[in-house]
C-alpha positions as CSV (number, residue, x, y, z in Angstrom):
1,X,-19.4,29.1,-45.1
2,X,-21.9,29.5,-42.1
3,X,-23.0,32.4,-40.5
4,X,-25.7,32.4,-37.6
5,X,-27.5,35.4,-36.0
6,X,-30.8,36.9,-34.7
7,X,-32.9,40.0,-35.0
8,X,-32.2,42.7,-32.4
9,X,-35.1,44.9,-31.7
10,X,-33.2,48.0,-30.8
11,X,-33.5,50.4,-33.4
12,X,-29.7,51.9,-35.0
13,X,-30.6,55.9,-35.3
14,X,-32.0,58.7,-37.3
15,X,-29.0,58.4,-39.8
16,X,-29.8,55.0,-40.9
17,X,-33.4,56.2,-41.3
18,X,-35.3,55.4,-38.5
19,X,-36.4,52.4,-36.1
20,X,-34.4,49.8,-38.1
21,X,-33.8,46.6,-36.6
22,X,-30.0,45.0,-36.3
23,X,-28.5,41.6,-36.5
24,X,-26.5,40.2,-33.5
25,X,-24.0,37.7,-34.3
26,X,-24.4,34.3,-32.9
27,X,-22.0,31.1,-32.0
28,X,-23.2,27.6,-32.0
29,X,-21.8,24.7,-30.3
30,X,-20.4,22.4,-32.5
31,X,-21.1,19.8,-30.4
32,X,-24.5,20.6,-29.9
33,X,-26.6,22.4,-32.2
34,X,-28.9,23.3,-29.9
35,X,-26.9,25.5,-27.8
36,X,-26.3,29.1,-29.2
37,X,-24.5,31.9,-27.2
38,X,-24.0,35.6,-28.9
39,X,-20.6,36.4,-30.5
40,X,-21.4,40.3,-30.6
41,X,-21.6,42.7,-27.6
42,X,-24.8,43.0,-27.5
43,X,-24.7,46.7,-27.1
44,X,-22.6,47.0,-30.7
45,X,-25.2,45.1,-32.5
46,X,-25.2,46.0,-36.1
47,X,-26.7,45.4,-39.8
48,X,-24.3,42.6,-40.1
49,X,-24.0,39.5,-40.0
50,X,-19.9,38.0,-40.8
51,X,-17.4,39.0,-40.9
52,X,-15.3,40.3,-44.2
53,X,-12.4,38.2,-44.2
54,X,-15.1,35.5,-44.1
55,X,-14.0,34.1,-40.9
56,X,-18.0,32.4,-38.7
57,X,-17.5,32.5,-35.6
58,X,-16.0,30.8,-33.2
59,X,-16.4,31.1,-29.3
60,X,-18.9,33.4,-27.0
61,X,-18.4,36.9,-26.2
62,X,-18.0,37.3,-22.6
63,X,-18.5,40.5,-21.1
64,X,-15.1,41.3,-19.1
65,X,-15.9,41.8,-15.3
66,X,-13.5,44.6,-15.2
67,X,-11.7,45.7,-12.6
68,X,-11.1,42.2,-11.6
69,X,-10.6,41.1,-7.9
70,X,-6.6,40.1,-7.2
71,X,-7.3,36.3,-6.8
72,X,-4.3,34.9,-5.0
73,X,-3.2,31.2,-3.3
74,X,-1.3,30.5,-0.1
75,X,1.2,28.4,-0.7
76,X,1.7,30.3,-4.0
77,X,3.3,26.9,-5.6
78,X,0.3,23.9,-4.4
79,X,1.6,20.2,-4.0
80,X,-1.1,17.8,-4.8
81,X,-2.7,17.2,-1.2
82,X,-1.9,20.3,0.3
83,X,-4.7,22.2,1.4
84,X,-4.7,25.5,0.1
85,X,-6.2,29.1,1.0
86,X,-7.7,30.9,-2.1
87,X,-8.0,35.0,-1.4
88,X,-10.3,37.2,-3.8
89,X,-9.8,40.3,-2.9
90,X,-12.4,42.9,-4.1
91,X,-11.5,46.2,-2.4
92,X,-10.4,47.5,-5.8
93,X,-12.8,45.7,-7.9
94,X,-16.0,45.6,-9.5
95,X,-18.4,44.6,-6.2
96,X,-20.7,41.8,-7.0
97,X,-24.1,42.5,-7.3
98,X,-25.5,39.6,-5.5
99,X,-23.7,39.3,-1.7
100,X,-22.8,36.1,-2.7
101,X,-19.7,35.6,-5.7
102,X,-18.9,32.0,-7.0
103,X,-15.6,30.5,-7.7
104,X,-14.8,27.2,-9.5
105,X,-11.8,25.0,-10.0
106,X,-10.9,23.1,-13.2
107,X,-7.7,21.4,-14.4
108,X,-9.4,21.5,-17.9
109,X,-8.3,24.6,-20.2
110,X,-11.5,23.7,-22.6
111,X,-14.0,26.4,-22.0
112,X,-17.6,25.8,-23.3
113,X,-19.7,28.7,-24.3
114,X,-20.5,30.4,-21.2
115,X,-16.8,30.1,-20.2
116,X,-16.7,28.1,-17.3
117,X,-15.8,24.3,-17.6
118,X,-18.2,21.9,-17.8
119,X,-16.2,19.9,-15.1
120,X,-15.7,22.2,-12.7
121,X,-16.0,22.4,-8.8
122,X,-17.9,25.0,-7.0
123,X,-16.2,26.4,-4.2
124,X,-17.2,27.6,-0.5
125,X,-16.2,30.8,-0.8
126,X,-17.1,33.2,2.1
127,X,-16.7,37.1,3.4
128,X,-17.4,36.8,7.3
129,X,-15.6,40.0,7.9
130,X,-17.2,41.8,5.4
131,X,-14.2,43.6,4.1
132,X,-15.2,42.5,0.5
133,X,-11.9,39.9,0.7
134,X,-14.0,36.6,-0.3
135,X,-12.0,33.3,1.3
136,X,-12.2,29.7,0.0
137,X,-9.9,26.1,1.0
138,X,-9.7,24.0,-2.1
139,X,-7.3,20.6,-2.0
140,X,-6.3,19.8,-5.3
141,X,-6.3,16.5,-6.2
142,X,-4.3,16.1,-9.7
143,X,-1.1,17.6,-10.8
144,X,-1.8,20.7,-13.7
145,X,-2.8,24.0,-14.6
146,X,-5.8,24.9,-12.7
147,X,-8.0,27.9,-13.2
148,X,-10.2,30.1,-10.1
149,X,-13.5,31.3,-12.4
150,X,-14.9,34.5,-10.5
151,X,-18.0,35.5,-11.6
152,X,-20.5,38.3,-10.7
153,X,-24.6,37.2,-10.1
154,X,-24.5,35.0,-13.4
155,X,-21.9,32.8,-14.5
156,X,-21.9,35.1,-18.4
157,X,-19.3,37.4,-16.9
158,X,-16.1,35.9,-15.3
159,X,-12.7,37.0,-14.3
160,X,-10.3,34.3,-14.0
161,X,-6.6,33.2,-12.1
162,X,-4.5,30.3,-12.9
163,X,-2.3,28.4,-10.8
164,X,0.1,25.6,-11.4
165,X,0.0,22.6,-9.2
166,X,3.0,20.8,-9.0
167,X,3.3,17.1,-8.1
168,X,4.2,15.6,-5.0
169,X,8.0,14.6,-4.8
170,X,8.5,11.4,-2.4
171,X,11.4,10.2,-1.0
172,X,12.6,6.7,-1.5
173,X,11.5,4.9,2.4
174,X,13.5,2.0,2.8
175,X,13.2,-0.5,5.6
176,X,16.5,-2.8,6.5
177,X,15.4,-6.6,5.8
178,X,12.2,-6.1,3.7
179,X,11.6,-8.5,1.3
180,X,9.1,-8.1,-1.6
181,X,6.5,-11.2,-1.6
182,X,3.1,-11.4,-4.0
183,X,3.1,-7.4,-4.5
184,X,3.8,-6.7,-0.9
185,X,7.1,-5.5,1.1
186,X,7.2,-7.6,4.5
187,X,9.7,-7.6,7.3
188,X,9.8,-9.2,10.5
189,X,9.0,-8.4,13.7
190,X,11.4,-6.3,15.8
191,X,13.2,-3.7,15.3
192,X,14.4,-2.6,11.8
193,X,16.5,1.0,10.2
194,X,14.5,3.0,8.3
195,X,16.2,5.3,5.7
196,X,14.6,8.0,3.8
197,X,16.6,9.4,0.4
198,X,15.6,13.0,-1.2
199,X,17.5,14.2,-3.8
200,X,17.3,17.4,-3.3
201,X,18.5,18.9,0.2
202,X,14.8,18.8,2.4
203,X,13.9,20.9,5.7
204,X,11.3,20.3,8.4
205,X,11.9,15.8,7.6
206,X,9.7,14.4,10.6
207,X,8.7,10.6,10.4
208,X,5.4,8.6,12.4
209,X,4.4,5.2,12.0
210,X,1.0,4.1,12.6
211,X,-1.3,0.8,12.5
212,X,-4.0,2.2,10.5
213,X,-5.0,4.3,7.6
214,X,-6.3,7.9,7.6
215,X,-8.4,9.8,4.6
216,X,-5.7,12.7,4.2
217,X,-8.3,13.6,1.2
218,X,-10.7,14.8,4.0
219,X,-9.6,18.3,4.5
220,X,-6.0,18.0,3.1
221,X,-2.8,16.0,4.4
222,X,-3.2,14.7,7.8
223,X,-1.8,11.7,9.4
224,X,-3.8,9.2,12.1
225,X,-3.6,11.3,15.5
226,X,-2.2,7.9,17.3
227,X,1.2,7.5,15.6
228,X,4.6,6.9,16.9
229,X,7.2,9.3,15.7
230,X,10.4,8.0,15.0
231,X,13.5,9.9,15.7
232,X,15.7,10.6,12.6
233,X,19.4,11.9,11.9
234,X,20.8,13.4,9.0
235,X,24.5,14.5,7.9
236,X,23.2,16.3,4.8
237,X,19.5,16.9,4.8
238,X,18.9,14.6,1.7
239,X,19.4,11.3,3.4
240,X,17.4,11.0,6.7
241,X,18.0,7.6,9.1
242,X,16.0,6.0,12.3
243,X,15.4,2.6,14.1
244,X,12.0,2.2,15.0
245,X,12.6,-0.3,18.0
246,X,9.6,-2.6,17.2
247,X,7.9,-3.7,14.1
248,X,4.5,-5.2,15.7
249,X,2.0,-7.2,15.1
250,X,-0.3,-7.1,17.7
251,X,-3.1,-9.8,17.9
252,X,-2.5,-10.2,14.2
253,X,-0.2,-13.3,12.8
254,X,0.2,-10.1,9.9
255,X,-0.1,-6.5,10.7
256,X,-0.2,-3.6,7.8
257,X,1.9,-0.6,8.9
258,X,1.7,3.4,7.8
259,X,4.8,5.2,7.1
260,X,4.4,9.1,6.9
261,X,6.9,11.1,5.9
262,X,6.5,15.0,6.7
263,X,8.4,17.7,4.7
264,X,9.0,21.5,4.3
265,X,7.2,24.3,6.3
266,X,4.5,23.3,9.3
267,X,1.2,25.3,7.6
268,X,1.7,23.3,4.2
269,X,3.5,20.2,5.0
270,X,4.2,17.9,2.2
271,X,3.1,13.9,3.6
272,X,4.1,11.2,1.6
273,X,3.0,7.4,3.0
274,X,4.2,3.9,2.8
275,X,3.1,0.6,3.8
276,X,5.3,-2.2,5.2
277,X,3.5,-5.3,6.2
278,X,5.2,-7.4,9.2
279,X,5.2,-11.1,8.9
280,X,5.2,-12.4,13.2
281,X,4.3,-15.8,12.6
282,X,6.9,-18.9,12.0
283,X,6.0,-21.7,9.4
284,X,4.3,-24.2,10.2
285,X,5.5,-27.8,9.1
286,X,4.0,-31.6,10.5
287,X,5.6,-34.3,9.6
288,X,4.9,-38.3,9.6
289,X,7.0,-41.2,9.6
290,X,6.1,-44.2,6.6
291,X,8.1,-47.2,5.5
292,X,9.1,-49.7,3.3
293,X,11.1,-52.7,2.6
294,X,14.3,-52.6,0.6
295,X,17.0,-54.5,-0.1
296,X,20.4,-53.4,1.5
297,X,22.4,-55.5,0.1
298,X,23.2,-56.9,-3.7
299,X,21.3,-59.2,-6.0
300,X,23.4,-61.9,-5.4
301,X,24.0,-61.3,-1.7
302,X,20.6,-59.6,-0.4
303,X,20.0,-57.8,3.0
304,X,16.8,-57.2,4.2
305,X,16.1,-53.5,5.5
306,X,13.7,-50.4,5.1
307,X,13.6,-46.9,3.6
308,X,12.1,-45.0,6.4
309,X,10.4,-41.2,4.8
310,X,9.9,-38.8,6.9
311,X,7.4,-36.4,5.5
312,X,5.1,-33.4,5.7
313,X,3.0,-34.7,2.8
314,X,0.1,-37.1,3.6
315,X,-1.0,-38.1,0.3
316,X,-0.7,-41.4,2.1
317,X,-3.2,-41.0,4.9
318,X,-6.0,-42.6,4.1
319,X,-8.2,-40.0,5.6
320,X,-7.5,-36.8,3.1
321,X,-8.7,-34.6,6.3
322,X,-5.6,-35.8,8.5
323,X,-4.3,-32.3,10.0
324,X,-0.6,-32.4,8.4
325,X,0.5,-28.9,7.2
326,X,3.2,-27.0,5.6
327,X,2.3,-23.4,5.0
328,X,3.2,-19.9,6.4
329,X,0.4,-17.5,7.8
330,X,2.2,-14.8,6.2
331,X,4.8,-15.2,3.3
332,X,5.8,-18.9,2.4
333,X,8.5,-21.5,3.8
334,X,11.8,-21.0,2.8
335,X,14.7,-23.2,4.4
336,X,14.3,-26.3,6.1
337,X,16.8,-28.8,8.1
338,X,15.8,-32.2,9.2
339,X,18.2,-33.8,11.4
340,X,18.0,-37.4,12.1
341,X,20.0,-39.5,15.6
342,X,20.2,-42.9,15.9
343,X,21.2,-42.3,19.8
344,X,20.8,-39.5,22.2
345,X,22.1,-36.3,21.3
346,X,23.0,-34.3,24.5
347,X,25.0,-35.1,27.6
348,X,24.5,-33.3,31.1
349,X,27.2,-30.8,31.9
350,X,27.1,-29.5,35.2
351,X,23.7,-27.1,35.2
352,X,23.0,-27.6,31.4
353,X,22.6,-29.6,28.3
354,X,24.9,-29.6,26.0
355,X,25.3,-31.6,22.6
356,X,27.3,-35.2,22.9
357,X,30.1,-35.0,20.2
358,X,29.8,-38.6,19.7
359,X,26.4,-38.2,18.7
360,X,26.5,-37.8,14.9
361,X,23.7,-37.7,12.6
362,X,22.8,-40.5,10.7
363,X,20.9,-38.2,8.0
364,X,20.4,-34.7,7.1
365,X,18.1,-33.5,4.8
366,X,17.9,-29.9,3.5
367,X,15.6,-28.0,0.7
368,X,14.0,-24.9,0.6
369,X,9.9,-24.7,0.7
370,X,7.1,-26.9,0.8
371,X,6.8,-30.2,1.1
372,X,9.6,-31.2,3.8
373,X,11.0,-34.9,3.0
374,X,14.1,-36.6,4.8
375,X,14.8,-40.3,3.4
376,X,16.2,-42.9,5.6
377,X,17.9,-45.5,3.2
378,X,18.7,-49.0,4.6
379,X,17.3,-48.8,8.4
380,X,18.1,-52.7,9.6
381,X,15.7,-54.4,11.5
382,X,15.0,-53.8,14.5
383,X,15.7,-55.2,17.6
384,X,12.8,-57.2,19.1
385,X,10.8,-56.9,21.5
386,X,10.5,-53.1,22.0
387,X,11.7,-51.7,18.4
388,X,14.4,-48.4,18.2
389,X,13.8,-45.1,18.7
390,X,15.6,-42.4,16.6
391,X,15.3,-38.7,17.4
392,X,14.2,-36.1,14.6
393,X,15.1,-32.4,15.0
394,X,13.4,-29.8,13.1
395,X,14.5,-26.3,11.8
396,X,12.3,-24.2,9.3
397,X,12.4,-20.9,8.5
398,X,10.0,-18.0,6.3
399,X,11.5,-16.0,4.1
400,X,12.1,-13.3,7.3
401,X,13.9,-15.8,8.9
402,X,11.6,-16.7,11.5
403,X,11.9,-20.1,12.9
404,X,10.7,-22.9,14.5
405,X,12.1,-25.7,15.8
406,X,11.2,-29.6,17.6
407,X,12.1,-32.4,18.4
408,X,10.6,-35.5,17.5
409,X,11.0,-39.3,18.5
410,X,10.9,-41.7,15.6
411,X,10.1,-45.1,17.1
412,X,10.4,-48.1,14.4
413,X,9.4,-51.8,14.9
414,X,8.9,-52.7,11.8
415,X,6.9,-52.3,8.4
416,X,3.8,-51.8,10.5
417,X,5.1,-50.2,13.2
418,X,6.8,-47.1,12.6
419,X,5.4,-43.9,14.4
420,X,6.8,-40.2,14.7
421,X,5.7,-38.5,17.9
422,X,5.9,-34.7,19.4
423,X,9.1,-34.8,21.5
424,X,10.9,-32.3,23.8
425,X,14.3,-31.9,25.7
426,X,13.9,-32.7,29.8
427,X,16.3,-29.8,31.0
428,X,17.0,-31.8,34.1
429,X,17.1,-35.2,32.2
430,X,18.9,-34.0,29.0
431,X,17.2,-36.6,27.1
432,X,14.5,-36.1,24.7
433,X,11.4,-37.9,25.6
434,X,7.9,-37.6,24.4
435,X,6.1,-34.4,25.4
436,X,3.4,-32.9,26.3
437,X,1.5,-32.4,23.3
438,X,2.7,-36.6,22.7
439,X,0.1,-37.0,25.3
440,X,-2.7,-35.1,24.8
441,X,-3.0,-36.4,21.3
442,X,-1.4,-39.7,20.8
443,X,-1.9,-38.8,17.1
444,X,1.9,-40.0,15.8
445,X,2.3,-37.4,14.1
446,X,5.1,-34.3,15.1
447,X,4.4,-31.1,14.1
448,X,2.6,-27.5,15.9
449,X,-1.1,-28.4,13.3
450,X,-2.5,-31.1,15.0
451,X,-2.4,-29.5,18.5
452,X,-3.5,-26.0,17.4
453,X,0.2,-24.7,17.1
């Protein structure tokens, strides 16, 4: 057994004969050896050092700061995030010697010798009116037991208050139509119910929406003073609904979006935050046209004919940079449809176009995701001079649902002459013919790539 002390110099009285000097127990720091605090009140300093029941010992005496200022919080029970108002009151204390009194914050219960956590935060604390009530703000960032340290001129003497923070309790914030992709919730552009579940009846439920982020550490919760509040409606004050009339994306293909939830009183709201992202952009998908011969008939009886492949891979191309895509800004490419005519498909009714119902498809090809492919088995020769032209209609969707479509004219004339060209319906014509984009690029193949969408 160990037992540390030093030498006091006060002298203990007549009856002990004289000017005798005294032992004052000390503590050392397990942790450090070099750090030594006294165990005794150093005005009860004795003869001794240990104790008799042979117990060293084994923490600091503090000297209590008695009467201690009433330390209290506002909101009594802090949330994480809230921002919260620390009083110490000393109209019925102990005044501090120095004008100024310190306060810290720790969630850690482990005191070191002097008493006051290593990992402590020093707080503002101020007394403007002079009324000897000292005021502090303090956001507390961790859910825990967390302890005000009031001390007098030196941080020896202390008088402490603790205070349970509790956790903040979200809501589930649901968005109709949101899908989860690579660690992300998206939905599309437009308009889409929100729904907000407590499970616990909830008072003072307010909800914004915003493009951007906001440091709600920075003084406690705040929200982005640009936001759009979204009106909500509730039969039982634990499920809360709105429609925000228009998911956007702005200049961006994809657009990040804040959801902020606001609960309870106005002076300590509780905010909790969301992020939807909003996919505004249709796949893209180009496609080429590639054949070769077959035989359409049997061994013994053979027919000459192609396989015609229509295709958005162009492993083919001899030029690896060729601009053929299939890819989504956003997400990825879910469903696709190609539809293949071997003769016009619309007729002119009156003011419109409408679809010819002799006009049947001679292929459709369906699959979901990249690449797109739509065989064409057993094409026949064709005609000569001038070659056939067959008409290729595209539908491809994201996982959102949004979707583009196009038209396409598949002209074939042989092994070495088969080409697949940007087409579009004439609204005065009703036939598709060979559009714009056909024409500024000539480059056989159909798709929104190769013209810059």
């Amino acid at each position: 057994m160990k037992y540390f002390g030093w030498v006091s110099n006060k002298g203990m009285g007549d009856e002990l004969g004289g000017e005798l000097e005294s032992f004052v127990e000390l503590y050392i720091d397990p942790t450090s050896e070099d750090c030594w605090c006294p165990y005794d009140n150093l005005d009860d300093d004795d003869l001794f050092i240990g104790d008799c029941d042979g117990t060293p010992a084994d923490a600091c005496w503090v000297e209590p700061l008695e009467p201690c200022p009433e330390v209290t919080f506002d909101p009594a029970e802090p949330i994480v995030g809230q921002l919260v108002t620390i009083t110490i009151d000393y109209r019925d204390a102990v005044k501090p010697e120095n004008p100024t009194a310190y306060a810290y914050i720790s969630p850690d219960s482990k005191l070191l010798p002097f008493g006051i956590p290593e990992e402590a935060d020093p707080l503002d604390i101020n007394d403007d009116d002079g009324d000897d009530i000292w005021v502090a703000t303090h956001t507390f960032g961790q859910a825990g037991l967390a302890t005000v340290f009031v001390c007098d001129n030196l941080v020896y003497n202390y008088c402490s208050e603790s205070v349970t923070i509790l956790p903040v309790v979200c809501p589930e914030i649901l968005i109709e139509g949101e899908i989860l992709f690579e660690d992300h919730w998206w939905v599309s552009e437009g308009d889409h119910e929100i729904t907000i579940k407590y499970d616990v009846p909830t008072d003072g439920v307010r909800l914004f929406m915003s493009s951007y982020w906001f440091d709600w550490w920075s003084g406690g919760w705040v929200i982005p003073p640009d936001v759009y509040e979204i009106e909500l409606s509730t039969s039982d004050n634990m499920t809360f609904t709105g429609t925000q009339n228009d998911f956007w994306c702005g200049m961006w293909d994809c657009n990040k979006l804040w959801l902020y939830v606001l609960s309870g009183e106005s002076c300590f709201p509780v905010v909790c935050t969301r992020t939807v992202m909003v996919d505004c952009e249709a796949p893209f998908v180009d496609l080429i046209a590639e054949a070769e011969n077959t035989n359409c008939g049997t061994e013994c009886d053979p027919v000459d004919g192609y396989i015609v492949t229509i295709t958005s891979d162009g492993v083919t191309f001899a030029d690896p940079c060729d601009p053929l895509c299939c890819y989504d800004s956003c997400t990825e490419v879910a469903d696709w449809t190609v539809t293949v005519y071997d003769t016009q498909p619309f007729n002119k009714d009156t003011c419109e176009c409408v679809g010819d119902p002799c006009a049947v498809p001679i292929e459709v090809c369906s699959d979901y995701g990249c690449h797109v492919t739509c065989e064409l088995d057993c094409i026949p020769d064709p005609a000569w001079p001038g070659g056939k032209d067959y008409y290729v209609f595209l539908e491809v969707e994201d996982i959102l649902g949004n979707t583009r479509t196009g038209w396409g004219i598949l002209h074939f004339g042989g092994l070495s002459a088969v080409t697949l060209n940007d087409a579009e319906l004439d609204p005065s014509s009703c036939l598709i013919e060979l559009g714009h984009h056909y024409h500024v690029t000539g480059d056989d193949i159909m798709g929104p790539c190769s013209y810059g969408y």
